[in-house]
Structure formats: structure tokens, C-alpha cells
C-alpha positions as a printed NumPy array, in Angstrom:
array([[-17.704,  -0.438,  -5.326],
       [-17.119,  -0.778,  -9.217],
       [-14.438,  -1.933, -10.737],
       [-13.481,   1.452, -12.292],
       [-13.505,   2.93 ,  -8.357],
       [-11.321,  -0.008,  -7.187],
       [ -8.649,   0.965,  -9.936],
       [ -9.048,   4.638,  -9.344],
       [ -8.359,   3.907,  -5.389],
       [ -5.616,   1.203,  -5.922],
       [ -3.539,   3.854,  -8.33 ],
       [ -4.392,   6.589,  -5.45 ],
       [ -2.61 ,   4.124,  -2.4  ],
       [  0.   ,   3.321,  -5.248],
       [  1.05 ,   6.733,  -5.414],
       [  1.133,   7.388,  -1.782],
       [  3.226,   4.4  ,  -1.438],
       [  5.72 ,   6.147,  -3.773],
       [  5.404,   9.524,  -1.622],
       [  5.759,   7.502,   1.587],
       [  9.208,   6.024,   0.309],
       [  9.781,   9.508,  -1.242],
       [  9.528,  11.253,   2.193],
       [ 11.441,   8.839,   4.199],
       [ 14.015,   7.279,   1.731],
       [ 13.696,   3.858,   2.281],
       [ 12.226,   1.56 ,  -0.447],
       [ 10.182,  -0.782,   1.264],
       [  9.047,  -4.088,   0.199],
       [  5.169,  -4.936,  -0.011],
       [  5.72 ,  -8.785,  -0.391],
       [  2.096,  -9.245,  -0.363],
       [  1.323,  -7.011,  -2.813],
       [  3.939,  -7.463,  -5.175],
       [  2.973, -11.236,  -4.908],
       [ -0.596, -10.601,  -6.268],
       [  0.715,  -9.125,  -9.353],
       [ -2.06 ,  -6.928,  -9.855],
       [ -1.241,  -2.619, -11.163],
       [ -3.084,   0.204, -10.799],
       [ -2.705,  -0.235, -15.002],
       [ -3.874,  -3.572, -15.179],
       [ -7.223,  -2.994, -16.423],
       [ -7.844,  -6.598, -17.595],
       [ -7.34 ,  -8.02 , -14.133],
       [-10.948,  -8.79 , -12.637],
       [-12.338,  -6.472,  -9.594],
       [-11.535,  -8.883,  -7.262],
       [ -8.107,  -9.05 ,  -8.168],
       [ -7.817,  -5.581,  -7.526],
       [ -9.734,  -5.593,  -4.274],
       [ -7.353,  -7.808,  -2.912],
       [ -4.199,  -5.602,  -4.352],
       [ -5.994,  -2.598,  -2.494],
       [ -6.007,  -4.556,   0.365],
       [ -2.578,  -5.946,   0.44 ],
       [ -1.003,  -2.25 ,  -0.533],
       [ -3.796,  -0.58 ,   2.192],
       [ -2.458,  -3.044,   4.863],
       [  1.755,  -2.838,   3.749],
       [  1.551,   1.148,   3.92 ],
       [ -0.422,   0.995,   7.418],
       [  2.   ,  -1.572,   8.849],
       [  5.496,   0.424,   7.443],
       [  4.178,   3.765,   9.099],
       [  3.142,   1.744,  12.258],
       [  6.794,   0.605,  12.22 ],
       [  8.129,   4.237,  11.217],
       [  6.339,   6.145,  14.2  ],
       [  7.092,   3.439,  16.726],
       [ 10.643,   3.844,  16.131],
       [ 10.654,   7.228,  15.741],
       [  8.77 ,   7.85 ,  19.267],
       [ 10.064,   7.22 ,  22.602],
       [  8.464,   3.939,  24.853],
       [  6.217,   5.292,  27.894],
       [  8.446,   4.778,  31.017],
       [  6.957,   2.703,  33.808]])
């Protein structure tokens, strides 16, 4: 993937981050992600700098609607 392709896809999972805490009103924290430092607008970062932010952000939106749905449906009784 190009570097272009990795910024286009790292501002697309940055905006569904923002509809994700849109929809459920919560503001959840991406510790890993913020960490890296790395914006869909930082252009002069290097590609692998924003693979690894498209990784971190991928992995912290998967893991908060994991989290959401198990909470929001009922355990399998025995």
C-alpha cells in the first residue's frame, strides 16, 4: 500500500472513530493511538508511522465495539 492510501485509510477509521463516539456518546480513549502521535494530517510522518497509527486506531475501534455489544447483549444461559 502507498503512503498516500495509508493516509487516505487512517483519516477514513479517524472519522468513524468520531461517528462511533457520535452514535453512542461516550468519548473513548485510544491510548495506543494517541501515544503514536501520528494524524490523518500529518503528511510528513513516514508510511510506517502511519501503518502503525492505522493499526492502533483499527484495533481501539474493534476492541470498544467488542466491549459495546458484549454489554449490550445478554450472556447464553447454561
Amino acid at each position: 500500500m502507498k503512503k498516500q492510501e495509508l493516509i487516505h485509510l487512517h483519516g477514513l477509521l479517524a472519522e468513524v472513530r468520531k461517528h462511533h463516539q457520535a452514535r453512542t456518546g461516550t468519548a473513548v480513549e485510544y491510548e495506543g493511538y494517541e501515544s503514536l502521535g501520528v494524524r490523518p494530517t500529518s503528511i510528513h510522518k513516514s508510511k510506517t508511522d502511519h501503518k502503525e497509527a492505522v493499526f492502533a486506531l483499527a484495533e481501539g475501534i474493534t476492541g470498544e465495539m467488542r466491549r459495546a455489544e458484549s454489554e449490550t447483549v445478554p450472556a447464553a444461559a447454561d
